[in-house]
N, C-alpha and C positions, 0 to 999 in steps of 0.2 A: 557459425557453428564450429566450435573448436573440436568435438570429441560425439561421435554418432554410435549406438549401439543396440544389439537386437535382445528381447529377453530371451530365456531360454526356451518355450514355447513357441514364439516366435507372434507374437500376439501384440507387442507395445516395443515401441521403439522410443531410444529416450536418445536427449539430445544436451550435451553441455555448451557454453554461450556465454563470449566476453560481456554478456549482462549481466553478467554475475548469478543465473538462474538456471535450473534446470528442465526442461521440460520432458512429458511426457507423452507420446502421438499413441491413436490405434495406427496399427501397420497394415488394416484393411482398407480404412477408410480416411486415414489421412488426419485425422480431425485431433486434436488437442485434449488428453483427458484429466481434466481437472485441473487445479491451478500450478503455476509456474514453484520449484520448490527452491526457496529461497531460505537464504542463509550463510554465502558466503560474503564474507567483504573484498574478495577480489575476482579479476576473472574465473572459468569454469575451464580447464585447460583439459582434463580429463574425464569420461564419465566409464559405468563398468557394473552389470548386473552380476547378481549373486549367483550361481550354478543353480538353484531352487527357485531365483525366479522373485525372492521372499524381500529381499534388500538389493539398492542402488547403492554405489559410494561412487566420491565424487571427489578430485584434487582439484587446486584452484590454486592461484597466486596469492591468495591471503595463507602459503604455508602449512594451510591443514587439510587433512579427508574428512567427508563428513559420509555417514551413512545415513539410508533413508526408506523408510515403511515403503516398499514398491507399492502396495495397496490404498496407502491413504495420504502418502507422502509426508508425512509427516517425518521430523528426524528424528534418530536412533540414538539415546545418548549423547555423549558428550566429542567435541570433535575431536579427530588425533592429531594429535599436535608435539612434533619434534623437530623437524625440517626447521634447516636456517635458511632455507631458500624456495620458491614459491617447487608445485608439485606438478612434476609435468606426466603423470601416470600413475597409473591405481589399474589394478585386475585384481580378481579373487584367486584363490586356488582352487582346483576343479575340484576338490572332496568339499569347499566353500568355509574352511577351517583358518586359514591364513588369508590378508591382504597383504598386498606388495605395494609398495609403493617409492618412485622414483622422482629425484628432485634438482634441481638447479645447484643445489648444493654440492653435488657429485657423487653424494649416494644412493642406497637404495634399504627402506624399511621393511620389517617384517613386524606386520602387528596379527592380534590373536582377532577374527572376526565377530567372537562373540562378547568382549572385556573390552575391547579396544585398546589393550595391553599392547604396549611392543614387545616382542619377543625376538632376545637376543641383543646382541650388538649389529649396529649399521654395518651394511655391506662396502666395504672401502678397497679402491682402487684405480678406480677413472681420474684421470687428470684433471677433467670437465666435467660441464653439468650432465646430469644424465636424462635421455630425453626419451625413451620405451621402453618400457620392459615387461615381460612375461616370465607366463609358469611353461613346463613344458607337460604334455596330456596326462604324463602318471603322476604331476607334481613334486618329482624327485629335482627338477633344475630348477633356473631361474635364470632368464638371460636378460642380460638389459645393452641397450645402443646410447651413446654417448660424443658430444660434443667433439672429440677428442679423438672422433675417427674409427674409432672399434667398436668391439662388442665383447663383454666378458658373457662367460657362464659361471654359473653359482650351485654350492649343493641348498640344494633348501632346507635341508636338516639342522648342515653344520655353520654355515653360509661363509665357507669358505671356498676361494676359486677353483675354477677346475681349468685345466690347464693351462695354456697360453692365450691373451685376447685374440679375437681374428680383427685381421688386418686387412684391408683392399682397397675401404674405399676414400677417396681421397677430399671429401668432406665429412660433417658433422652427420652424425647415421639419426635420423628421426623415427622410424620408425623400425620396430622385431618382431620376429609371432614364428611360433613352431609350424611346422605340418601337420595333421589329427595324428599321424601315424608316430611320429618324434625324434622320426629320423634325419629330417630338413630343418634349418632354420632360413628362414630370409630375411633379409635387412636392403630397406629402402635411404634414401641420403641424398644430400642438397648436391652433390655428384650428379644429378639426375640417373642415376642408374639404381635396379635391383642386384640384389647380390643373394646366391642361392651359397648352402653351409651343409659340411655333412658333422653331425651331431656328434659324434663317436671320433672323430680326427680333427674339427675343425678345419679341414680343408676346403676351398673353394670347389662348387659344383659348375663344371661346363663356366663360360662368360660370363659376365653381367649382362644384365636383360635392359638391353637400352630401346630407348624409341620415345619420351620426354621430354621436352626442351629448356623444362625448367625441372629442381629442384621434387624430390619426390618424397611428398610427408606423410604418407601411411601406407601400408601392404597388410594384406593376410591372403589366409588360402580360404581356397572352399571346403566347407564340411565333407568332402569326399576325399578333398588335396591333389585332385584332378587340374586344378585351378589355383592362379594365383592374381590378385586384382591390386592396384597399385594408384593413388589418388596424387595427382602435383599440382605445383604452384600455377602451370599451363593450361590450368581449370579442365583437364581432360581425367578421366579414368580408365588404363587400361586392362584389358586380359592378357593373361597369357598361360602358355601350358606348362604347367609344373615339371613334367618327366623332360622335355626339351626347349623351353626358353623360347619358344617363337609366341609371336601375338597370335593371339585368336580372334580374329573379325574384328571391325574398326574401331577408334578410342570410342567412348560414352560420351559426347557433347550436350552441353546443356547452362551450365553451370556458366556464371558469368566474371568470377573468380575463384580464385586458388582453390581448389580439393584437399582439406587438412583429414579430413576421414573418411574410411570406406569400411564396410561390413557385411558379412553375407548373412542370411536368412537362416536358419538353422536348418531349413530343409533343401538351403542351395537353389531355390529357385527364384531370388530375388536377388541384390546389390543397393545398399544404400551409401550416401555420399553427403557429409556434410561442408559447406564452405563456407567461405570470407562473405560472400552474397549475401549471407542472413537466411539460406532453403538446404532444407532437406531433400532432393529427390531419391525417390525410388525408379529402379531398374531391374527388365524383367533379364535375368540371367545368362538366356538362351537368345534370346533377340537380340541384345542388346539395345533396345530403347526403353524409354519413360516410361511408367506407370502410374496414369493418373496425372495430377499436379499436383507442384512441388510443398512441402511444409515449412511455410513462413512464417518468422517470427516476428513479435511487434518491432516497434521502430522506436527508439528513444527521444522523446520533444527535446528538442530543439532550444535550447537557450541563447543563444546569441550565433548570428550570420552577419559576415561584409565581404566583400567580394577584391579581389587584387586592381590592381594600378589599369592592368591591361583587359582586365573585363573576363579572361580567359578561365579565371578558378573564383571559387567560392571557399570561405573557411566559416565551418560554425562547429560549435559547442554546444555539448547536449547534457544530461542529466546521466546520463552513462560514465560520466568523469571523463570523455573524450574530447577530442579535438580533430575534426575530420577538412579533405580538402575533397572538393568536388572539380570537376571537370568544365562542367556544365554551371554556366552562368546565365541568371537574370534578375532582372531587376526588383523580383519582389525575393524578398529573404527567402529560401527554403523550409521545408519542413521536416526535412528530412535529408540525407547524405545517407543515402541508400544504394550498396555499391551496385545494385540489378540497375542503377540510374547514375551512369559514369562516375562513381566516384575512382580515382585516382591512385594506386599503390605502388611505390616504388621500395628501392632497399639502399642505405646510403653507401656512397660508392666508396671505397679502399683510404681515399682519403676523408671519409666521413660527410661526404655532403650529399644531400637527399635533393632529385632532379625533378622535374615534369617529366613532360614525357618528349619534348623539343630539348631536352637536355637541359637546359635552363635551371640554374639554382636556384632552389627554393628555402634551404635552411639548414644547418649545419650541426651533425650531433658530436657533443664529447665521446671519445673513445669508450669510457666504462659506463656509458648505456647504450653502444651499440649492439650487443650480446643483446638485449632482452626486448629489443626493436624490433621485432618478427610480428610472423600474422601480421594481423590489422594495423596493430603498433608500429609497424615501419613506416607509416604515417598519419601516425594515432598518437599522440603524446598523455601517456597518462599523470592521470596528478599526481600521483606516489611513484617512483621509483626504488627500485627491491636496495638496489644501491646507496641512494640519497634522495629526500625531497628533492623533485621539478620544480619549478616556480620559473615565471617570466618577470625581466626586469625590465621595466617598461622607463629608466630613468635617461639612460642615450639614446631611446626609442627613435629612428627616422622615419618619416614620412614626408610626403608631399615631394618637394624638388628635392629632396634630404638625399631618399632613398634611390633613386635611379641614381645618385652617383658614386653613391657606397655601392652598389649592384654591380656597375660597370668598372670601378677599380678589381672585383675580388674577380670579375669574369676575366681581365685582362692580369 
């Protein structure tokens, strides 16, 4: 689950999904309403209801946003389509007049939400791709977080910058969101830390709010802004107090990989949390634990499984256009490389090679698709890359007594 979010009622929760599909939950009861809304041909990297409740839009690595009848799912028109580079964020504006949307590209769009018009020229700036971004509560700003380390602000009017980017954190920033009030911004980053923003000077509030041990890919506050919640790749979620930076009662456990999303309830009395696992859980606020069990989605069959030299991993390929490694081996092919069932994620290391978890090399990626190797993809090899077709050349292929000795020159 790449991208989790609440309606505004707070009545259905919808979920985006490297399935390419979006779903829609009740948020009472957990349960699935009505079919999966399909339509993009690449992953589902953002998802994002309309302030009325009325429409869903949704960015995705096939480049475009698509909009969608909240009520019957069905889509809205024709898609938007301008990004040279997949879309890693979509929000409405809170009067529900504009969408924004942010892209690998390094900018950021302003289309009309009722034409599907763009409106204006692309916001340009970032040196990199840009990877969050929001309105700010009166929809006068627009701020977005970027590969590149910072965060700009934008007028939303004229969409040009407003003062200087902030600067702190010393990785790519994944996730922004204002305070209700519009005073705060925060920004989360593969730094593992939060970083608090004062709106009117862009200066840094108090410390970074550390306590993470990996990488930290979403934040927002609570609908009061008493609260700020914050989802990593350490599969934990935590709290903490907005006015001083300390945690509030212990991380959220559960999740059995990375947290790419987290979201509050509209009435604050809830947390939900999507990840790499393939579940959506809910969490009740105040307690901090579960509510209920968690919202899974199907599993992709399975197209071809074989298992390594050493017995130790599995690899199969499914109808998802993926290529998964598993942990857990046996002798009848899998059905599934379902990460709640050891599947295996690493990140390839500085000089590009992707490890087990004994260190041990497993395969080596080109420099210009290690950028877009995240999520699942860090050991997911999909069949299109935004750069160049993937393809395997299977013509110097090793096996057999081939390969333990190509293995043990590159280990030495």
């Amino acid at each position: 689950m790449s991208s989790v979010a609440y309606s505004p009622d707070g009545r259905r929760i919808i979920s985006g999904s490297w399935d390419k599909t979006i779903r829609i939950w009740d948020a009472e009861t957990g349960a699935a309403v009505g079919n999966p809304l399909e339509g993009h041909s690449g992953y589902v990297e953002s998802v994002a209801y309309s302030p009325d409740g009325r429409r869903i839009i949704s960015g995705s690595w096939d480049k475009t946003i698509r909009i969608w009848d909240a009520e019957t799912g069905a889509a809205v028109g024709t898609p938007l389509e301008c990004h040279s580079e997949y879309v890693s964020s979509v929000t409405y504006s809170p009067d529900g007049w504009r969408i924004i949307s942010g892209s690998k590209d390094k900018t950021i769009r302003i289309w009309d939400a009722e034409t599907g018009a763009e409106v204006g020229k692309p916001l340009e700036g970032h040196s990199e791709g840009v990877r969050s971004v929001a309105y700010s509560p009166d929809g006068r700003r627009i701020i977005s977080g970027s590969s590149d380390k910072t965060i700009r602000i934008w007028d939303a009017k004229t969409g040009a910058g407003v003062g200087t980017p902030l600067e702190g954190h010393s990785e790519y920033v994944s996730s922004v969101a204002y305070s209700p009030d519009g005073r705060r911004i925060i920004s989360g980053s593969s730094d593992k830390t939060i970083r608090i923003w004062d709106t009117e000077t862009g200066a840094a509030v108090g410390k970074p709010l550390e306590g993470h041990s990996e990488g930290v890919y979403s934040v927002t506050y609570s609908p009061d802004g008493r609260r700020i919640i914050s989802g990593s790749r350490d599969k934990m979620i935590r709290i903490w107090d907005a006015e001083t930076g300390a945690a509030v009662g212990t991380p959220l456990e559960g999740h059995s990989e990375a947290v790419l999303s987290v979201a509050y309830s509209p009435n604050g009395r809830h947390i939900i949390s999507g990840s790499w696992d393939n579940t959506i859980r809910i969490w009740d606020a105040e307690s901090n634990t579960g509510v209920g069990s968690s919202l899974e989605e199907g599993i992709m069959n399975v197209l071809f499984a074989a298992s390594s030299l050493s017995g130790q991993h599995n690899v199969s390929g499914s109808n998802s256009n993926t290529i998964r490694l598993s942990e857990q081996f046996s002798h009848q092919p899998p059905s599934s490389c379902n990460p709640l069932h050891a599947c295996f994620y690493s990140k390839p290391d500085s000089d590009g090679w992707v490890r087990d978890s004994d260190r041990g090399l497993l395969y080596w990626v080109p420099p210009d698709c290690r950028w877009g190797l995240h999520s699942p993809a860090l050991i997911t090899i999909p069949r299109t890359s935004h750069l160049r077709p993937v393809s395997l050349d299977f013509e110097d292929f090793a096996f057999g007594t081939d390969w333990p000795q190509i293995f043990n020159s590159v280990q030495q």
